[in-house]
Structure formats: C-alpha cells, structure tokens
Jmol script that loads the backbone (N, CA, C; Angstrom):
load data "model"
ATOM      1  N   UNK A   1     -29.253 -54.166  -8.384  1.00  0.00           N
ATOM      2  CA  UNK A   1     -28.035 -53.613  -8.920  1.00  0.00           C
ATOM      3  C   UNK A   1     -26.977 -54.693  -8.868  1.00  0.00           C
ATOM      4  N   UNK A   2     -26.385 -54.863  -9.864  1.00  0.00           N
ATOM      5  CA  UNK A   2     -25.392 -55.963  -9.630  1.00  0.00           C
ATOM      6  C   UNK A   2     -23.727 -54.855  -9.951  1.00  0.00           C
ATOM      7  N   UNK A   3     -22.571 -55.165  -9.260  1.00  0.00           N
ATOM      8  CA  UNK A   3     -21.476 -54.767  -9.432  1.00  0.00           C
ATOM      9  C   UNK A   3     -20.423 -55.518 -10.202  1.00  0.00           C
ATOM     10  N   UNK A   4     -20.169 -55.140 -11.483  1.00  0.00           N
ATOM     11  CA  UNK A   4     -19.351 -56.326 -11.973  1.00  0.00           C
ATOM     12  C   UNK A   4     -17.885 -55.477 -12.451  1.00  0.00           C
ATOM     13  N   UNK A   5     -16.919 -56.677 -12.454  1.00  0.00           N
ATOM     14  CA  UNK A   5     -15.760 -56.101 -12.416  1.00  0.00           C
ATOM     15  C   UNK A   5     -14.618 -57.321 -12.184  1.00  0.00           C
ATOM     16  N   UNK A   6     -13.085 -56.449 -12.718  1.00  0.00           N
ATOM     17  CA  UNK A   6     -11.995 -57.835 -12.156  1.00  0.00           C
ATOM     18  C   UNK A   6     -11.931 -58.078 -10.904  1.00  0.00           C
ATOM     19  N   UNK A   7     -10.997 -58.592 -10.402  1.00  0.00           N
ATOM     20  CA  UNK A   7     -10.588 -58.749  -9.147  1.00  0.00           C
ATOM     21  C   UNK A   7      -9.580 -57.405  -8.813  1.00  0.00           C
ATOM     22  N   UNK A   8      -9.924 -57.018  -7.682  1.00  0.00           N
ATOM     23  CA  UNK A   8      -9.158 -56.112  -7.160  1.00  0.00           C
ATOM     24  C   UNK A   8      -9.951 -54.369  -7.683  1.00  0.00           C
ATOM     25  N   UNK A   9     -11.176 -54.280  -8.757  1.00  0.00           N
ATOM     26  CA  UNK A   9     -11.368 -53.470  -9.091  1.00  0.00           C
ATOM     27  C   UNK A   9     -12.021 -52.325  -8.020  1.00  0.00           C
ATOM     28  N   UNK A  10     -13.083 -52.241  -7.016  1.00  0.00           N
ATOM     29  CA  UNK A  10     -13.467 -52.022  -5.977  1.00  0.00           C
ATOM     30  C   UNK A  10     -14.394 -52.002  -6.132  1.00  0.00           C
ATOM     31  N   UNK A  11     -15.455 -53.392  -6.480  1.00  0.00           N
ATOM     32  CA  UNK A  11     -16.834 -53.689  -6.585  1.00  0.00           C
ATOM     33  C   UNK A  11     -17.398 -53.887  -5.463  1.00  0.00           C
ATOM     34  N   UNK A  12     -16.677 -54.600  -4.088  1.00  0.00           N
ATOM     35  CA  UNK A  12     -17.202 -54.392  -2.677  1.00  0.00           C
ATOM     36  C   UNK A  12     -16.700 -53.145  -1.887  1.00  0.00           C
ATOM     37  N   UNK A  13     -16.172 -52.677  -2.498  1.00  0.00           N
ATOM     38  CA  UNK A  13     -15.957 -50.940  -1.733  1.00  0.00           C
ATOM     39  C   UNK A  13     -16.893 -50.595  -2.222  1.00  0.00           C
ATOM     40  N   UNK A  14     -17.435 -50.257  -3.517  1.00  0.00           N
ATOM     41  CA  UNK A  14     -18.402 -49.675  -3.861  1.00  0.00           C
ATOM     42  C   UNK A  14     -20.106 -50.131  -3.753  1.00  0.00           C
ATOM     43  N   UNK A  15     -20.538 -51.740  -3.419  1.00  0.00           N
ATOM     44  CA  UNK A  15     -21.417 -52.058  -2.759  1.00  0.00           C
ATOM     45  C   UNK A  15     -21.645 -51.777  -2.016  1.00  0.00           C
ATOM     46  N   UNK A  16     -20.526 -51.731  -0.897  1.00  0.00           N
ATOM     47  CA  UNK A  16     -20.426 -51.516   0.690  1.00  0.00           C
ATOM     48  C   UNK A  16     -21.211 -49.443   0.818  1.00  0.00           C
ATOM     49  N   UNK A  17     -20.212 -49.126  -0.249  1.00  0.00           N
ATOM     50  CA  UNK A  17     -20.997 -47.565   0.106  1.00  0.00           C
ATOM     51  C   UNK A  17     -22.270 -47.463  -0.379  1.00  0.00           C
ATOM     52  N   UNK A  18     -22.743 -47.608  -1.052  1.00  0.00           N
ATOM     53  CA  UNK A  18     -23.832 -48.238  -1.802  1.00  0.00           C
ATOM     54  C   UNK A  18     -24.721 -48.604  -0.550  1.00  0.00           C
ATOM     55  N   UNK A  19     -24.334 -49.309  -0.271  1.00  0.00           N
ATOM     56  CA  UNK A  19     -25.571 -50.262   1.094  1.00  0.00           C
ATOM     57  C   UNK A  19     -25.753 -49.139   2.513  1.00  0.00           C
ATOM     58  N   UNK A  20     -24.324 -48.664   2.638  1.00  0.00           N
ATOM     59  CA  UNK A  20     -24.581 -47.513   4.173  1.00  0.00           C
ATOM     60  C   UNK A  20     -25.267 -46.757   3.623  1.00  0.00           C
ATOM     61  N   UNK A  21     -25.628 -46.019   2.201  1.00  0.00           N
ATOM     62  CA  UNK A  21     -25.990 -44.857   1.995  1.00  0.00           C
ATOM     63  C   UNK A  21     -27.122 -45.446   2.179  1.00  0.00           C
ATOM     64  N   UNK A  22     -28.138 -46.319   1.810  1.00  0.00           N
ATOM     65  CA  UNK A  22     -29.337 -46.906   1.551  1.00  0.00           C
ATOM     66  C   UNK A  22     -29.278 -46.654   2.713  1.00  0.00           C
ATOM     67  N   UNK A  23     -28.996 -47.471   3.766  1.00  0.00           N
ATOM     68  CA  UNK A  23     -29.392 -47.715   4.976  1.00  0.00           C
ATOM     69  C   UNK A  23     -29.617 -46.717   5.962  1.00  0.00           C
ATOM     70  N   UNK A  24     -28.739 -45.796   5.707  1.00  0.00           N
ATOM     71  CA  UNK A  24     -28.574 -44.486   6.469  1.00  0.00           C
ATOM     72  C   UNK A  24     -29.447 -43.931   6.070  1.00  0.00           C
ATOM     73  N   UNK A  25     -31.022 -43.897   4.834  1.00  0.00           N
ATOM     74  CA  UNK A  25     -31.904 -43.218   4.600  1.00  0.00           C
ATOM     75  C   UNK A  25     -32.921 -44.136   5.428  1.00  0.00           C
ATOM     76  N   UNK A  26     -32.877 -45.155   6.027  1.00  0.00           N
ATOM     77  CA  UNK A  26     -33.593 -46.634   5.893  1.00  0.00           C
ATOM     78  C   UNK A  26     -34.377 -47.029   4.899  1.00  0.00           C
ATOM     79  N   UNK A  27     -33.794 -47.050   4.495  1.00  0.00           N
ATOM     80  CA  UNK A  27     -34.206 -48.018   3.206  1.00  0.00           C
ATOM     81  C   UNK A  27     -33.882 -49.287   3.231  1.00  0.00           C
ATOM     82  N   UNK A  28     -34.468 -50.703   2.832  1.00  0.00           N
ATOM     83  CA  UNK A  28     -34.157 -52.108   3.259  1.00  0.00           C
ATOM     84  C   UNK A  28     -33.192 -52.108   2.292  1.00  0.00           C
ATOM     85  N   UNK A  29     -32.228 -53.291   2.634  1.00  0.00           N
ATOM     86  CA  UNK A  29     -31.604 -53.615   1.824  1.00  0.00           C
ATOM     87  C   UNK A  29     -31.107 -55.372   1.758  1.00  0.00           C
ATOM     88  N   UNK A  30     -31.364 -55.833   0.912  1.00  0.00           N
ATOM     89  CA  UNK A  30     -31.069 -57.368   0.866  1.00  0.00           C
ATOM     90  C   UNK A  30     -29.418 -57.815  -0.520  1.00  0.00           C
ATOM     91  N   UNK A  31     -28.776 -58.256   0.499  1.00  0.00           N
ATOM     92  CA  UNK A  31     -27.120 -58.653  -0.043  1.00  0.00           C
ATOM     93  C   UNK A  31     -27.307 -60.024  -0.623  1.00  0.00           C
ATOM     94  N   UNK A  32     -27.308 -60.107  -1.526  1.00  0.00           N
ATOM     95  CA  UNK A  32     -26.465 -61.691  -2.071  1.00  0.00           C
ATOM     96  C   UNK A  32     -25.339 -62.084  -2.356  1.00  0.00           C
ATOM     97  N   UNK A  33     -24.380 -62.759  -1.538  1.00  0.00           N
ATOM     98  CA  UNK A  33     -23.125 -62.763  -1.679  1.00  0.00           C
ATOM     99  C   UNK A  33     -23.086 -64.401  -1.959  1.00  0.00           C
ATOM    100  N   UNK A  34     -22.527 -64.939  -3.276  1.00  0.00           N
ATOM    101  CA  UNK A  34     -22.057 -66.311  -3.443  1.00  0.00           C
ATOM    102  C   UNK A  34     -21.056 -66.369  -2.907  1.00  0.00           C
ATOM    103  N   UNK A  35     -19.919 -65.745  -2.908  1.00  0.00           N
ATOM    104  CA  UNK A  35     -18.696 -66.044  -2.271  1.00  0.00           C
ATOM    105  C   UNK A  35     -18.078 -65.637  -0.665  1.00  0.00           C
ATOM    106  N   UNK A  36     -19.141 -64.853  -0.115  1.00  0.00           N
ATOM    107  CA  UNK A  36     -19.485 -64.420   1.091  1.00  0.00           C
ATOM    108  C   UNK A  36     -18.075 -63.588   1.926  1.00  0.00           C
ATOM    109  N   UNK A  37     -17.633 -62.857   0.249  1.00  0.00           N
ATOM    110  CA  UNK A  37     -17.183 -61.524   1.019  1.00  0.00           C
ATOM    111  C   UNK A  37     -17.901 -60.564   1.310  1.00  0.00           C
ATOM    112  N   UNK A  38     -19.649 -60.229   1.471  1.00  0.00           N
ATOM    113  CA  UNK A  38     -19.854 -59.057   2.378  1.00  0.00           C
ATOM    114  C   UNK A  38     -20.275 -59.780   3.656  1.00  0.00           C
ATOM    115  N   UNK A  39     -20.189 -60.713   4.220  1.00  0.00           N
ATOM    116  CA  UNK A  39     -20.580 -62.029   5.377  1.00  0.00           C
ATOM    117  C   UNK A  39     -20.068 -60.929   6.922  1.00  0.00           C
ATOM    118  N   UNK A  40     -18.582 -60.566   6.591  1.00  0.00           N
ATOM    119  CA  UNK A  40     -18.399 -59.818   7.524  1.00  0.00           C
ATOM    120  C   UNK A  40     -19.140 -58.499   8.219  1.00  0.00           C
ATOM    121  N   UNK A  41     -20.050 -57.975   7.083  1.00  0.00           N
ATOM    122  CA  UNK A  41     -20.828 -56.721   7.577  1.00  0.00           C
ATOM    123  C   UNK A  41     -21.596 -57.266   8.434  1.00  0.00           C
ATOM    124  N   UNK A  42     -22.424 -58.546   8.610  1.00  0.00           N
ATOM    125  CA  UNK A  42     -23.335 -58.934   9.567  1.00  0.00           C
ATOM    126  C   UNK A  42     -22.681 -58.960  10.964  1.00  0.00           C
ATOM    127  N   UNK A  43     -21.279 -58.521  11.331  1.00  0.00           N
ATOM    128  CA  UNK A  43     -20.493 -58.328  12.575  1.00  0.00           C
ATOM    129  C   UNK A  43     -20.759 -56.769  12.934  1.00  0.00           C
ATOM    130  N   UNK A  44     -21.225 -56.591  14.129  1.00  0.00           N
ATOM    131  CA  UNK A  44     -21.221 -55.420  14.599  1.00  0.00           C
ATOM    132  C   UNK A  44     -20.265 -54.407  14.058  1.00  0.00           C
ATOM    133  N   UNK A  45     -18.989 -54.927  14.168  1.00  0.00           N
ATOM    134  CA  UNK A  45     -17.890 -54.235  14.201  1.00  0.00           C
ATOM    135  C   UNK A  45     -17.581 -53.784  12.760  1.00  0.00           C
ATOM    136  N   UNK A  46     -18.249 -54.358  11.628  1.00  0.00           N
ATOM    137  CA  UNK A  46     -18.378 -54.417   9.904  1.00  0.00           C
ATOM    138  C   UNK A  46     -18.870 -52.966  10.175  1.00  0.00           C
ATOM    139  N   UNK A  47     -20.159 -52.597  10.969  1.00  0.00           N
ATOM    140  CA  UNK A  47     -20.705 -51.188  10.615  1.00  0.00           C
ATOM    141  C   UNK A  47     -20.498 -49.999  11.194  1.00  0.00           C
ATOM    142  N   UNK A  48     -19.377 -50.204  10.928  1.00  0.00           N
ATOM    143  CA  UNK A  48     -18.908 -48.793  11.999  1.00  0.00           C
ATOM    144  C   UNK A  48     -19.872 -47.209  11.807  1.00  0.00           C
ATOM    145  N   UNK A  49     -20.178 -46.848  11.126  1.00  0.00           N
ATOM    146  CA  UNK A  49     -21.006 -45.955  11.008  1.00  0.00           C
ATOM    147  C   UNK A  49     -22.407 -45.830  11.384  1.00  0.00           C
ATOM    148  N   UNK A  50     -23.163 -47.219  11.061  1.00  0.00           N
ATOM    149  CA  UNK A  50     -24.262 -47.403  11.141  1.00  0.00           C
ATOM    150  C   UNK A  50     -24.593 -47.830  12.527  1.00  0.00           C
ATOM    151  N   UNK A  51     -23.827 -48.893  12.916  1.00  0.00           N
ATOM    152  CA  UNK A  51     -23.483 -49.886  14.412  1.00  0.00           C
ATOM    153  C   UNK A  51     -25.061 -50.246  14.544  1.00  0.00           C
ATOM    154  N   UNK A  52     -25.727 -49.692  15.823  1.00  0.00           N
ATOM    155  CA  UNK A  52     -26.925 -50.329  16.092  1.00  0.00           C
ATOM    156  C   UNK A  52     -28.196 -49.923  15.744  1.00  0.00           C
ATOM    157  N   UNK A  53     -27.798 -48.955  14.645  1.00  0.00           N
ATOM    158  CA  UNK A  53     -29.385 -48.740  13.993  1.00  0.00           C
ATOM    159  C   UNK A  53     -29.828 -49.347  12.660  1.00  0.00           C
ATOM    160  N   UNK A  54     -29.237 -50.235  12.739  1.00  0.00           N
ATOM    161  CA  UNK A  54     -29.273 -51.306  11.827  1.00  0.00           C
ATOM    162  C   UNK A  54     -29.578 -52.586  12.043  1.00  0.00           C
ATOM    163  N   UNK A  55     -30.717 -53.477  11.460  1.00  0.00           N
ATOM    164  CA  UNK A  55     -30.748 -55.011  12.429  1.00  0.00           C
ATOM    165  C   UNK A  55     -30.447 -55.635  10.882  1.00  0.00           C
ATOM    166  N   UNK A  56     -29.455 -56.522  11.177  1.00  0.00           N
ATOM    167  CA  UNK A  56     -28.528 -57.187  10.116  1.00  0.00           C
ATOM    168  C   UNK A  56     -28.825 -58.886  10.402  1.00  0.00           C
ATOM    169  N   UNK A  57     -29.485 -59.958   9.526  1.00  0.00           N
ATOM    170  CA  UNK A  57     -29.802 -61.313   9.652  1.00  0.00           C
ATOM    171  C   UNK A  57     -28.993 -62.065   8.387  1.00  0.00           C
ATOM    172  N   UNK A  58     -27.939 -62.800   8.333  1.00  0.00           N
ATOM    173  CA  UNK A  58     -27.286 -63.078   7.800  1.00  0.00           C
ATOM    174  C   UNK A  58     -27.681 -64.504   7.557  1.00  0.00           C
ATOM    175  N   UNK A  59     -28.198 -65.071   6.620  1.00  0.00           N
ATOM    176  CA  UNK A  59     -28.680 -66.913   5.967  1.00  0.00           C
ATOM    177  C   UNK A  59     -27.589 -67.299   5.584  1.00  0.00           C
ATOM    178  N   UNK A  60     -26.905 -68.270   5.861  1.00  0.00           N
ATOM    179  CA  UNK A  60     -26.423 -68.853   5.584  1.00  0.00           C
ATOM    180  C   UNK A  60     -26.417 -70.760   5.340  1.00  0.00           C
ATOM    181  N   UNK A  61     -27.191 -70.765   4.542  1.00  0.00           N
ATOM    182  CA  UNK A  61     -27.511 -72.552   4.200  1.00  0.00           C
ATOM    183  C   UNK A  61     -26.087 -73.309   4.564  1.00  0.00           C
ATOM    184  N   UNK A  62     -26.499 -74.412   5.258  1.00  0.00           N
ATOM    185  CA  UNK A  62     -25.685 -75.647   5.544  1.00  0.00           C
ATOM    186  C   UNK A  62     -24.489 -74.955   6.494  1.00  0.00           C
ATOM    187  N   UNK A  63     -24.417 -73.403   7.092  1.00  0.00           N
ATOM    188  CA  UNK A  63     -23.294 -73.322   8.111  1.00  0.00           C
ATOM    189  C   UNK A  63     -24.021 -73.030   9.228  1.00  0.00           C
ATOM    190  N   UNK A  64     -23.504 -73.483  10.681  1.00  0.00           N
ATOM    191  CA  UNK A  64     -24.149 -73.056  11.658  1.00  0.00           C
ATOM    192  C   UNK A  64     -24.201 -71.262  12.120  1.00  0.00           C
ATOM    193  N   UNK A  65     -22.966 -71.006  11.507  1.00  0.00           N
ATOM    194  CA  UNK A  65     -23.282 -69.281  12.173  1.00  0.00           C
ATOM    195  C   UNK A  65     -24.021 -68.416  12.148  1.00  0.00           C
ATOM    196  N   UNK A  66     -24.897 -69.324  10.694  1.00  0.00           N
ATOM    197  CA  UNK A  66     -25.915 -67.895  10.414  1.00  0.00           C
ATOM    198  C   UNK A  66     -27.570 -68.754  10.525  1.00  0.00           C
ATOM    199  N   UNK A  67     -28.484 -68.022  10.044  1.00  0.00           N
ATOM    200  CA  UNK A  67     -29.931 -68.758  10.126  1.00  0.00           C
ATOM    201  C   UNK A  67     -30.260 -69.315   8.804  1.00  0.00           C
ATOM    202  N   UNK A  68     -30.285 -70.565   8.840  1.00  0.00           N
ATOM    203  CA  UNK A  68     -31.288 -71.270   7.936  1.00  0.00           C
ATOM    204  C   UNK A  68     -32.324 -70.667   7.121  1.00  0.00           C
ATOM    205  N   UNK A  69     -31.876 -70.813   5.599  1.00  0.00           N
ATOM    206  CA  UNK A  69     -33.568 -70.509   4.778  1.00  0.00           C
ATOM    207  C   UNK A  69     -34.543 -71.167   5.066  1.00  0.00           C
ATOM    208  N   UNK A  70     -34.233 -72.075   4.836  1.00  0.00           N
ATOM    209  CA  UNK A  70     -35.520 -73.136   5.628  1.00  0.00           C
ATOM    210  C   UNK A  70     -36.727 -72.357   6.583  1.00  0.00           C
TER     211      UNK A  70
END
end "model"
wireframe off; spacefill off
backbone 0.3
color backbone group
C-alpha cells in the first residue's frame, strides 16, 4: 500500500493507523520510510497501544542506531 499525498495531508497519521490495526490482529508488517518519519515508532514509547507485544527492528544503512542490511 503506498500513501500518497501533500505535505501536511495525514498520510503518516493514516499509515500509522493502518500499521496498529495490522498489528493488533498480528499480522507482519514491514515500513519503508525514505525520509524516516515513521523511524520514531521503533521507540517503545512510539507504541503506546501496542508497547510490548510488538518486536519492532528498525535497518537503518550507514547510521549506527539501527541494524545493518548487510
């Protein structure tokens, strides 16, 4: 599913619900963010609903915070 839209339209509000609902059935779900505004959901504190029944692995190439594709 891709979300397209201007800026400011609510394409990551509406991903974001989008992804808890998935998840809350468990269902997998894999994010591609180029500009790495959903980066923050991989913070505990991003899933307030979901919190720890969720295991969240965030890749991030060439930064240390996240894990290597490689």
């Amino acid at each position: 599913m891709a979300f397209l839209g201007g800026s400011g339209s609510g394409k990551t509000t509406a991903a974001l619900n989008l992804v808890e609902q998935l998840l809350a059935l468990r269902v997998p779900v894999i994010l591609l963010d180029r500009k790495g505004d959903l980066a923050g959901y991989a913070k505990p504190e991003g899933r307030k609903l979901l919190g720890p029944t969720v295991e969240v692995n965030l890749y991030t190439p060439g930064h240390p915070e996240g894990r290597s594709l490689a």
